[in-house]
Each structure stands twice: as structure tokens, then as C-alpha cells.
VEXTOR-591319 format. One line per field, with one value per residue (C-alpha): z negated, y, x; residue number from 1. Coordinates in steps of 0.2 Angstrom, whole numbers, padded with zeros to 4 digits. Layout:
BEGIN
w Z | ...;
v Y | ...;
u X | ...;
resi NUM | ...;
//
This chain:
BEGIN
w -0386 | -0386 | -0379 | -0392 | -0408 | -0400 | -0399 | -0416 | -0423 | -0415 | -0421 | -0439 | -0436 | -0428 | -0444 | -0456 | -0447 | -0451 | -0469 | -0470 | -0462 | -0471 | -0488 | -0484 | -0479 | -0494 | -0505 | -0495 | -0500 | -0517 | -0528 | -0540 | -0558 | -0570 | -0585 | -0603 | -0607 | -0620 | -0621 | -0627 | -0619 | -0628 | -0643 | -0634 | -0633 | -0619 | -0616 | -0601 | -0604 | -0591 | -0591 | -0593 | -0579 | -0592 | -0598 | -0611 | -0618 | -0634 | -0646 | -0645 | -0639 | -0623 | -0608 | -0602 | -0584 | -0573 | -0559 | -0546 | -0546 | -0546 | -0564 | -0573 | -0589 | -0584 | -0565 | -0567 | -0570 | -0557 | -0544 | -0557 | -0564 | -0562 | -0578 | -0585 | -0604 | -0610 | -0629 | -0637 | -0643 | -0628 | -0621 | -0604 | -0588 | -0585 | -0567 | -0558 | -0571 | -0562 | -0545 | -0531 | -0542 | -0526 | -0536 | -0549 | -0549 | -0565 | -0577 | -0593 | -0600 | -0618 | -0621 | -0627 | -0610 | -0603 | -0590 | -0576 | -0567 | -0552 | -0542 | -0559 | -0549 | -0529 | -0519 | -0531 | -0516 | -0523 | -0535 | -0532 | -0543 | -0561 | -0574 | -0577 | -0596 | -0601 | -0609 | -0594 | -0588 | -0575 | -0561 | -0553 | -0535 | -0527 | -0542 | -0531 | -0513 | -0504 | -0515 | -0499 | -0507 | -0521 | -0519 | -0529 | -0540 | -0553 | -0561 | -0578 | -0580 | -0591 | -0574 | -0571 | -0560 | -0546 | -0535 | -0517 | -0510 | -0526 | -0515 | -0497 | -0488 | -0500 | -0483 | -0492 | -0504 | -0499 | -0514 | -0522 | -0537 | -0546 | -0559 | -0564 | -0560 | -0553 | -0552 | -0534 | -0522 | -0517 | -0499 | -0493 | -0506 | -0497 | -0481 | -0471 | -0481 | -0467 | -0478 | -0488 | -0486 | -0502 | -0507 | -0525 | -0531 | -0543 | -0537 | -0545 | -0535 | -0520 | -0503 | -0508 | -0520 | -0507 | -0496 | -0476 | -0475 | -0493 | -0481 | -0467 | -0456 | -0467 | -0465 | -0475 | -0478 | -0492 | -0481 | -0480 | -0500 | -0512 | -0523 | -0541 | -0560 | -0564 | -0576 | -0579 | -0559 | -0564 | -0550 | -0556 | -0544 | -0545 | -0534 | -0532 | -0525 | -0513 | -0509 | -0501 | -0503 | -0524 | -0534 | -0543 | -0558 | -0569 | -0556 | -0554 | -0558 | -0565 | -0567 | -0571 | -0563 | -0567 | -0553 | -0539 | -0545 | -0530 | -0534 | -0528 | -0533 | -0525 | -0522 | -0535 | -0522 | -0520 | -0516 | -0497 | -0497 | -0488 | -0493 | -0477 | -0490 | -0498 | -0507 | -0512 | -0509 | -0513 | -0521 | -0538 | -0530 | -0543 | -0536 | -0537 | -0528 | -0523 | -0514 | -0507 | -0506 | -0498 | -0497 | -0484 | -0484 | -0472 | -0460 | -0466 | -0451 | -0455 | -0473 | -0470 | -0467 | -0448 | -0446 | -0441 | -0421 | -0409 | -0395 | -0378 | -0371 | -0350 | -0349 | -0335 | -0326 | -0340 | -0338 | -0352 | -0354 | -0349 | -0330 | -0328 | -0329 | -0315 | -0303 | -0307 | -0304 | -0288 | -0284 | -0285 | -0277 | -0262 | -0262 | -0261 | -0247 | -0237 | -0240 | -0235 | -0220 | -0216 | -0220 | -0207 | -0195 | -0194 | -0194 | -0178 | -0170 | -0175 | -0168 | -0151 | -0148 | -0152 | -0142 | -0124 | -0127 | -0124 | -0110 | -0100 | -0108 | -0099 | -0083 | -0083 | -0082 | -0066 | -0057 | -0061 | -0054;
v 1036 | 1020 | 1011 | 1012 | 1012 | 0996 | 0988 | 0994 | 0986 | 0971 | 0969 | 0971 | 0958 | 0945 | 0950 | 0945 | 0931 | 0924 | 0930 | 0917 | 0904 | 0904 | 0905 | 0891 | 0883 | 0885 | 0879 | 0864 | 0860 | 0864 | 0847 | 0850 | 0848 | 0852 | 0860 | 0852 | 0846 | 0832 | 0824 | 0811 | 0796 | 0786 | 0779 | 0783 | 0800 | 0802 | 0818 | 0824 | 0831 | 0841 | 0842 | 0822 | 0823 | 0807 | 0803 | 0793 | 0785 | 0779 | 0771 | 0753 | 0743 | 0743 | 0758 | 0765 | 0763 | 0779 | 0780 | 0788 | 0792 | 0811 | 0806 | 0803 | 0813 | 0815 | 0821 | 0838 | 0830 | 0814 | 0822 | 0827 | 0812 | 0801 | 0791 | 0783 | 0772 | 0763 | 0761 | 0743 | 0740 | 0745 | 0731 | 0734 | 0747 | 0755 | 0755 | 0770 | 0773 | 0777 | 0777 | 0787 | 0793 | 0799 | 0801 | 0790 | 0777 | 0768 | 0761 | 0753 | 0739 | 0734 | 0714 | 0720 | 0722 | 0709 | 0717 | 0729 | 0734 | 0739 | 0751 | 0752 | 0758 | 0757 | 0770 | 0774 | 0772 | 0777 | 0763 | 0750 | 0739 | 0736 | 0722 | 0711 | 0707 | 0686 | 0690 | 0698 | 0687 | 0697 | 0710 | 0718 | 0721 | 0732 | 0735 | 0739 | 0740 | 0753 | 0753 | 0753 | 0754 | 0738 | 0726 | 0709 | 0704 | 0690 | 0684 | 0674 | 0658 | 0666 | 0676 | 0667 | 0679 | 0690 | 0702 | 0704 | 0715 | 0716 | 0718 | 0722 | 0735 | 0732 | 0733 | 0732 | 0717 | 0703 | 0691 | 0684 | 0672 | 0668 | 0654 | 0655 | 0643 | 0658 | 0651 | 0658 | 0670 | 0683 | 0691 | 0699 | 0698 | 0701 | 0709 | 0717 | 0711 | 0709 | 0707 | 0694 | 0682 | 0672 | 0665 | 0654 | 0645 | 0630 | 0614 | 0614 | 0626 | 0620 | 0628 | 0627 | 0641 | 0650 | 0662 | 0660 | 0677 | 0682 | 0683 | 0690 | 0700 | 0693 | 0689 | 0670 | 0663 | 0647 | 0635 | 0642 | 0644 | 0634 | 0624 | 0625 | 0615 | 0629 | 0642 | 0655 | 0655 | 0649 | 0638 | 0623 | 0622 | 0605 | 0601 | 0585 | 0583 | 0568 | 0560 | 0544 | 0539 | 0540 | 0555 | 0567 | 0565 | 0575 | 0590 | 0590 | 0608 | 0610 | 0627 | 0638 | 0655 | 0667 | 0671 | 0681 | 0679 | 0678 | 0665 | 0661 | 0645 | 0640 | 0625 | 0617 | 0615 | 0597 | 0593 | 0584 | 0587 | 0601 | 0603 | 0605 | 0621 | 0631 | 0642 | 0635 | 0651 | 0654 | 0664 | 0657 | 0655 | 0644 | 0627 | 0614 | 0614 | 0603 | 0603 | 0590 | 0593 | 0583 | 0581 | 0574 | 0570 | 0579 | 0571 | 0568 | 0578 | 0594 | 0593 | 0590 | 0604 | 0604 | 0598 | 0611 | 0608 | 0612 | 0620 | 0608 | 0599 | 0599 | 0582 | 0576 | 0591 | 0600 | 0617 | 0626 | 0643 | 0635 | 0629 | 0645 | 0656 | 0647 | 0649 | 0666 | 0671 | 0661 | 0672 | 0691 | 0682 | 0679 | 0695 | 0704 | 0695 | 0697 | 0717 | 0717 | 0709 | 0720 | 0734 | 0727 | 0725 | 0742 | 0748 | 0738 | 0744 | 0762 | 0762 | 0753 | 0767 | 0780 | 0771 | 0770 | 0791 | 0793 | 0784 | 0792 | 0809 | 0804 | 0800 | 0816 | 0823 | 0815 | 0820 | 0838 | 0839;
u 0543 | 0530 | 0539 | 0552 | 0541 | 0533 | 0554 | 0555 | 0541 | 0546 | 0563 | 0554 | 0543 | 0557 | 0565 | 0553 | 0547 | 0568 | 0569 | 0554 | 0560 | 0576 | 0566 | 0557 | 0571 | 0581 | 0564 | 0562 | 0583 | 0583 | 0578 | 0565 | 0565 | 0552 | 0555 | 0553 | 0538 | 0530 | 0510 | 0500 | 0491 | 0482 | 0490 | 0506 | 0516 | 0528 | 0542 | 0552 | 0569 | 0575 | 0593 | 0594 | 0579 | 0572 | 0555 | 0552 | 0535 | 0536 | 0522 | 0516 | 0502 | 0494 | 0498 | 0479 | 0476 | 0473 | 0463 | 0478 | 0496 | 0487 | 0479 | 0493 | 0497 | 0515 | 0512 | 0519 | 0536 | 0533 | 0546 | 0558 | 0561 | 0576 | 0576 | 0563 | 0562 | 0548 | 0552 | 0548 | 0532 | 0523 | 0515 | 0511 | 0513 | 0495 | 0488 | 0496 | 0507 | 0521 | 0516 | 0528 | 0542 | 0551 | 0569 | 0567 | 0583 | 0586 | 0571 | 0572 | 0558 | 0556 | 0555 | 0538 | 0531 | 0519 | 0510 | 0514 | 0498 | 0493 | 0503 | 0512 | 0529 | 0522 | 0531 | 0546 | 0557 | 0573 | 0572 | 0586 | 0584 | 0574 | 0576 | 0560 | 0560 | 0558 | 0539 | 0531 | 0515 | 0507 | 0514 | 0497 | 0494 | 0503 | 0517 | 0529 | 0524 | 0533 | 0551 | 0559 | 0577 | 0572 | 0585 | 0582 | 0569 | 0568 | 0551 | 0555 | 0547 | 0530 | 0526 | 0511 | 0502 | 0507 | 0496 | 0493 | 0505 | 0514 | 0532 | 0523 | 0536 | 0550 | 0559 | 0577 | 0575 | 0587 | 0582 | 0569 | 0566 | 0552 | 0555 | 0537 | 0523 | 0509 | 0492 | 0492 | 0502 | 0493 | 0487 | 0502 | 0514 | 0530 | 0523 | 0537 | 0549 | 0562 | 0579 | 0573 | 0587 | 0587 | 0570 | 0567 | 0552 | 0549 | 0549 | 0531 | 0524 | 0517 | 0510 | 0492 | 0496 | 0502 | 0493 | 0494 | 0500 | 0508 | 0526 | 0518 | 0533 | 0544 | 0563 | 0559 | 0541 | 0537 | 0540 | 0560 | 0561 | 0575 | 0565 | 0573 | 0569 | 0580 | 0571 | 0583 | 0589 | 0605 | 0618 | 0628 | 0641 | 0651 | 0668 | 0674 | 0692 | 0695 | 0713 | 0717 | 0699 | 0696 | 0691 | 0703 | 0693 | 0703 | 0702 | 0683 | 0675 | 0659 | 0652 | 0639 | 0635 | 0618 | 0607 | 0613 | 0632 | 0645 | 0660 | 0676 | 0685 | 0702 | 0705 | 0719 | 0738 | 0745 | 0764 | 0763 | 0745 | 0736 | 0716 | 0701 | 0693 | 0706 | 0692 | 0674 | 0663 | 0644 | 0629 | 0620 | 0603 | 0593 | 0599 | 0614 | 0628 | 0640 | 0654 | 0669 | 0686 | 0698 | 0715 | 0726 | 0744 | 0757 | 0763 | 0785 | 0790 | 0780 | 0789 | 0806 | 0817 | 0824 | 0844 | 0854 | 0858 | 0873 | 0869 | 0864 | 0877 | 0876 | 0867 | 0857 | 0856 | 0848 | 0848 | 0860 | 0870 | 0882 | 0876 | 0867 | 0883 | 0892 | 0877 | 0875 | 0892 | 0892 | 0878 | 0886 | 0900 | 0888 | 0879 | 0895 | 0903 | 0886 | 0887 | 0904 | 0902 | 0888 | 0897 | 0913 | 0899 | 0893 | 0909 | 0916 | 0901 | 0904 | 0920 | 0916 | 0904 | 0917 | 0929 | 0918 | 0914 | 0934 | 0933 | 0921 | 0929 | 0943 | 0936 | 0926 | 0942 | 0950 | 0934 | 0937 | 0954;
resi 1 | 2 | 3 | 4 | 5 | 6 | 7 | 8 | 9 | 10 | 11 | 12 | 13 | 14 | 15 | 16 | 17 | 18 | 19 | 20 | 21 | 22 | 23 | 24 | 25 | 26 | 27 | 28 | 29 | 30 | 31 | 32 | 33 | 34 | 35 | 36 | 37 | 38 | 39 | 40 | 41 | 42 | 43 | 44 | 45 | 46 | 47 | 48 | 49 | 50 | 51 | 52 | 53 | 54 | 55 | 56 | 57 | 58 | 59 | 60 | 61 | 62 | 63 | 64 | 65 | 66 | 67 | 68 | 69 | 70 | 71 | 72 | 73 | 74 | 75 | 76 | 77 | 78 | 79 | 80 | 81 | 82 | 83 | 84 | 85 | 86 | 87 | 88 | 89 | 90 | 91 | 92 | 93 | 94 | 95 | 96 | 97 | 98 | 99 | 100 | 101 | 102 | 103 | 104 | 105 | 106 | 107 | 108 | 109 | 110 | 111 | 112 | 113 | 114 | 115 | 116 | 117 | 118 | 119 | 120 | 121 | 122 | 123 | 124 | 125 | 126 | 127 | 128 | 129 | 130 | 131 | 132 | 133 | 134 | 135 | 136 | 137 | 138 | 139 | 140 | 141 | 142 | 143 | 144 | 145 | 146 | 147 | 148 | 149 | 150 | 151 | 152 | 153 | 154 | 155 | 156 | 157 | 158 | 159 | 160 | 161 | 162 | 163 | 164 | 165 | 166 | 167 | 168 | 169 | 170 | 171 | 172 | 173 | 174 | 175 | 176 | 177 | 178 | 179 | 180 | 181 | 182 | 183 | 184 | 185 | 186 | 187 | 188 | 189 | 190 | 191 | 192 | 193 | 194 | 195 | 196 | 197 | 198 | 199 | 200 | 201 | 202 | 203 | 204 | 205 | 206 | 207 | 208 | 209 | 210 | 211 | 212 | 213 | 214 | 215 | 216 | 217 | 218 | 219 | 220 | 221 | 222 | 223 | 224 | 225 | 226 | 227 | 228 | 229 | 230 | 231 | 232 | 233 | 234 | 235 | 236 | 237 | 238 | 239 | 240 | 241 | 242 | 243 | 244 | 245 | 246 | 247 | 248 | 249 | 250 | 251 | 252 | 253 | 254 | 255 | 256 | 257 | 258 | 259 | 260 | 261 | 262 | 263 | 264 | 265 | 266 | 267 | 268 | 269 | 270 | 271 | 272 | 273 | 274 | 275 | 276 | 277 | 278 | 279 | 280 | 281 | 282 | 283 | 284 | 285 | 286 | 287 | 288 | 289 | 290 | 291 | 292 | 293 | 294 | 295 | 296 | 297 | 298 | 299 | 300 | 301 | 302 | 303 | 304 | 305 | 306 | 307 | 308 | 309 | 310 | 311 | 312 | 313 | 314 | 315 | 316 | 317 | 318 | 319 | 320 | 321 | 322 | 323 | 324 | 325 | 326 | 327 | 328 | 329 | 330 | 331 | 332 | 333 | 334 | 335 | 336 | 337 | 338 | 339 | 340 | 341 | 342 | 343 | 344 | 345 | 346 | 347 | 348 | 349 | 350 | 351 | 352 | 353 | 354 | 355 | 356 | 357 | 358 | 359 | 360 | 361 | 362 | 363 | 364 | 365 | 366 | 367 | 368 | 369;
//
């Protein structure tokens, strides 16, 4: 009877112990999202809206710095939020203002804004990309170190300082440009970032303002940089077209794609010409391009249409249907005869043999009688 009660207890307690698991289970699975809820920071009001999952801060004038992420007035719907609006007016992003959003994705700036301080968005990891308004003037350190899903960033031209670490593990971010003339680069600006592909400075700032390890572990350092005059990041791409050795003037292409733009142009068609690019390809990455295209002329033979021709005469020994079919004919011919004679032969053979076991059949018999 013990021994059953202690079976049965712990069954019960196997059973409890999976009701928990799955619970947790289910909690851990389920996103979260904070109910409705509003404040005030400062001069500044802010309110989360729960089915849209947004929060907006609206007022105007400067954003008050907190101490940590954990200090912000707006913490109880920082893992909630998707969306996030910072109404004109407001002047700047406080320190820690919006520091690990874990799900926010899309973030709107008002052409107010001139600061974003320090960890102002570090750790919003979700964060794919975010559009720097033309008056911003200073992006703190840290400011987003750790988006790890950030994929370009463009500092305008006013962006005249930027904190250490300011991009440090934006481990996704493939391009960079910063048209700006910063008084200095931080200590470990873009650290680890190992995508960054496409890297653009002004020509007018030079490596002294660099620090030695601002690109530490990253994909491209200073030295590897485009240098533009270009402010806004823009790419003039121009394409001449070459043939017989002067310029196509009234074909040359000159263009103007924004920063980060992929084009396509395809090259003009020439009768009796064929050109060495048939498409003129590229990314817009602050600089000029320019590309040569050239034309060369078809060689008559490739152009003209092919005569229509009889078939091969028996020439030279040249080999043709028509001196294949007697050889091959000759050939059965030759086969067969050699099967027939085979076949003859075995069959003279055959009979010889039949022919000397009747006579020693009859021989057999004289010796009987």
C-alpha cells in the first residue's frame, strides 16, 4: 500500500512539474505588449498606444537625459514598442532615451532634432534602418552601438561631432556616409563592424581626425574610405560612348542618382557595331563616376546572311553521303559472304564426321558375321 501511495505522489508531482514547464513555455512565446498608458517628462508629454504598439513624445524643446535605460519614464512600454515618433519641435534625444527597445523597427525624427545623446537608441536591435534629419549636429557616444540589424547610416553635412562607439557592433551595417567635417572620430566608432562595405568621408577630413582604433574589427577602416566634396552623398555618373576613336557626343549620359541608389543603364544598340559593356551598373556612393564605352564594328562576314549551299560534291576524296554509302554496302556484302562461308564450313565438316560413323558401322557388321 506504500509503495503505491509513494507511485502516486510521484506521478502528481511529474505532473505538476509539466503543467510548469508548458506555462512557462507558453509565457516565454507570447510577445509582450503593454497596455495604454501616457506621462510627462520634462516639458515633454509622451503616450503609448497599444493596438498600434506606438509611442509618441510630443512638446518641444530639449529631451532630459536619464541616468539608464531602466530610468526612463516610458520603461514600462519599452519592450512593447514597435513604433516610435518624436513630434517636431523637440530638439534633441536625451541620454538613454531610448535605450534597448528590443522590437522596435521603424522611428520617425522631426527636422527639429539636433542632438541624439548618448545611448540615445543603443541596443534597439531590431532597428533596420532610421533617417537622420539635415539639422542634426551631434550623435553621443554609444547612440547606437549594439543595433545589430542597422543597415546604413547617413550623417548630413552639420554632423560635426560623433561619439566613440557611436556605431560599435552594428554588425549588419553595410554603408556608411558621413558628409560632415567632425572635429574628431571617436575611440571605437565602428568597432566590429564587419559588413561595412561602403565607406564615405569628405575629402576634408583627414586621418589626424581619425582614431587608431575608431574601425577596430571592422570590414573597411579610413584609410579604405571614398573621399567625396559631395554633401548630400549624391553620384554623377557619366558615360561616354567611343567609336572608331572619337566620342558619340550626342549619346553621352550624364546622371544623377541619391546615395545608396543602385542603377542600370543600357548601353544605346548601333547597326554593325557590337559595344564591350552592354549595361553600365553601379551603387551611388558619394563620388563620380565615369565610365567608357566603346563600340567596335562587326566584322562583314558575321553580318552577312550565309548563301544557301548544295550539298558536297565528291571532290578530292572528301568524305560525303555519297562515298560513305558505297563503302558501307560493300561492307554487309563482305560480312555476309564471311558468315556464309563459315556456315558452309561447318557444314562440310558435320557431314564428314557423320559420313566416317557409317563406315565403321558397317565394318562393325562384316566382323559380326
Amino acid at each position: 500500500m506504500n509503495k503505491q501511495k509513494r507511485i502516486g505522489k510521484l506521478l502528481v508531482c511529474l505532473l505538476l512539474a509539466a503543467v510548469m514547464v508548458i506555462s512557462l513555455a507558453s509565457c516565454g512565446s507570447s510577445k509582450v505588449n503593454a497596455d495604454d498608458a501616457s506621462g510627462t517628462h520634462g516639458a515633454l508629454t509622451w503616450s503609448y498606444v497599444k493596438d498600434t504598439k506606438t509611442l509618441t513624445v510630443s512638446g518641444s524643446g530639449e529631451m532630459a537625459n536619464f541616468e539608464n535605460g531602466d530610468a526612463a519614464v516610458w520603461l514600462a512600454v519599452r519592450a512593447s514598442a514597435e513604433t516610435l515618433v518624436v513630434s517636431e519641435g523637440i530638439t534633441s534625444i536625451g541620454n538613454y532615451a531610448f535605450y534597448y527597445m528590443p522590437v522596435l523597427t521603424a522611428v520617425t525624427l522631426p527636422s527639429t532634432l539636433t542632438v541624439i545623446g548618448d545611448y540615445g537608441f543603443g541596443y534597439c536591435n531590431s532597428l533596420e534602418e532610421i533617417a537622420i534629419p539635415d539639422g542634426l549636429t551631434t550623435v553621443g557616444k554609444g547612440a547606437f552601438e549594439g543595433c545589430g540589424s542597422l543597415k546604413s547610416i547617413y550623417l548630413p553635412a552639420g554632423v560635426n561631432a560623433i561619439g566613440e562607439r557611436a556605431f560599435a557592433y552594428c554588425y549588419s551595417m553595410t554603408s556608411a556616409l558621413i558628409t560632415g567635417e567632425p572635429a574628431f572620430i571617436g575611440s571605437e566608432t565602428f568597432k566590429n563592424c564587419t559588413s561595412l562595405n561602403n565607406l564615405v568621408f569628405r575629402t576634408t577630413v583627414t586621418e589626424d581626425r581619425v582614431a587608431a582604433d575608431a574601425f577596430q574589427g571592422a570590414a573597411k577602416t579610413f584609410a579604405d574610405a571614398t573621399k567625396t566634396d559631395n554633401a548630400t552623398g549624391e553620384s554623377r555618373v557619366t558615360i561616354r560612348y567611343m567609336q572608331d576613336g572619337a566620342e558619340l557626343v550626342d549619346l553621352r549620359k550624364e546622371l544623377s542618382y541619391a546615395y545608396g541608389t543602385d542603377y542600370a543603364i543600357n548601353t544605346p544598340t548601333r547597326e554593325g557595331y557590337t559595344a564591350d559593356v552592354l549595361t553600365v551598373t553601379g551603387t551611388a556612393d558619394g563620388s563620380a563616376h565615369e565610365v567608357t564605352v566603346t563600340y567596335t564594328a562587326i566584322p562583314a562576314e558575321e553580318t552577312e546572311a550565309p548563301a544557301e549551299t548544295e550539298p558536297a560534291a565528291d571532290e578530292d576524296g572528301e568524305v560525303t553521303p555519297m562515298t560513305v554509302l558505297p563503302v558501307v554496302i560493300m561492307a554487309v556484302v563482305l560480312i555476309a559472304i564471311g558468315v556464309g562461308a563459315f556456315l558452309l564450313l561447318r557444314s562440310d565438316k558435320k557431314g564428314a564426321k557423320n559420313g566416317t560413323s557409317g563406315k565403321n558401322g558397317s565394318k562393325n557388321q562384316k566382323n559380326k558375321k
